[in-house]
C-alpha positions in Angstrom: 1.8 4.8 -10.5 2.9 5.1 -7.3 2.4 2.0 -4.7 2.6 2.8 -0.6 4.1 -0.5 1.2 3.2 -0.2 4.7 5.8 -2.0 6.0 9.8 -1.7 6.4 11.9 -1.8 3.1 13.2 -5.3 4.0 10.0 -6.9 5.2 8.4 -9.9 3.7 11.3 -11.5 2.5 12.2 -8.4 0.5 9.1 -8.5 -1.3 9.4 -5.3 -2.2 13.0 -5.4 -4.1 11.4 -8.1 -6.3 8.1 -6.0 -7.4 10.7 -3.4 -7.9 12.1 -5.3 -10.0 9.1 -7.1 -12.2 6.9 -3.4 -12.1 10.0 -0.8 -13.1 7.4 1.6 -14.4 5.7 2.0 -11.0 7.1 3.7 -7.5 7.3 1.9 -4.9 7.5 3.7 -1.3 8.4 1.6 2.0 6.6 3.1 5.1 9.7 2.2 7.0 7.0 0.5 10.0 3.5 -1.1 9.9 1.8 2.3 10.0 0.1 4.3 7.3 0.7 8.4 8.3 -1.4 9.8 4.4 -2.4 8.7 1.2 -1.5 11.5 -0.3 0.1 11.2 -4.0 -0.8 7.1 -3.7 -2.5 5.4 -6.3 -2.7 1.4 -4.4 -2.0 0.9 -0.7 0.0 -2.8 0.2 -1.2 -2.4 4.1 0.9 -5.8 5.0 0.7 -6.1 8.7 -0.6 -2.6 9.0 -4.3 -2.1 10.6 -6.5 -0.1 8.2 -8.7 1.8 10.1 -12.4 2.7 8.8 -10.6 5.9 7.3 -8.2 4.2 5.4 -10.6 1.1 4.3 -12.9 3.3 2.9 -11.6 6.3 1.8 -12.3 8.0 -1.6 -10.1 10.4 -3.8 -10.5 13.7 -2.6 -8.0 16.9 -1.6 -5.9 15.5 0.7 -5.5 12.0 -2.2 -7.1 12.5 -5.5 -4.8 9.8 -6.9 -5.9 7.0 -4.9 -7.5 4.1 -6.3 -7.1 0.8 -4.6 -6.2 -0.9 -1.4 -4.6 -4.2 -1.6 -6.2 -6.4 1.0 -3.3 -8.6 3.0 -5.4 -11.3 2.8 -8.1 -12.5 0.8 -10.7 -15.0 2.2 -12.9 -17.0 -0.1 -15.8 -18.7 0.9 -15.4 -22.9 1.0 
């Protein structure tokens, strides 16, 4: 599976080194910035600081990504 970090390799405390680590089965791609340029060959998108547009937020597999399946929210808000 792969997994598209949206951020640089050393963000979030290196964050990413240890998911490397605990997921070895899975590739994990940095961004190298808070930007997202395609989705193309992704399966799950870590956005991090990264604005989703309504593109991104809501797209579906098709040509340009058939892999993609999920987008990991940054945050999660629950209600109290």
């Amino acid at each position: 599976m792969k997994i598209l970090f949206a951020a640089p390799e050393n963000a979030w405390g290196g964050i990413l080194e240890m998911l490397r680590t605990e997921l070895p089965d899975h590739q994990f791609e940095a961004t190298g910035g808070f930007h997202i340029a395609s989705l193309a060959d992704t399966d799950v998108l870590i956005p991090t600081m990264c604005p989703v547009t309504g593109y991104f937020r809501f797209f579906m597999p098709d040509e340009t990504a058939p892999r993609f399946r999920l987008t990991i929210p940054p945050r999660l808000r629950f209600p109290r």
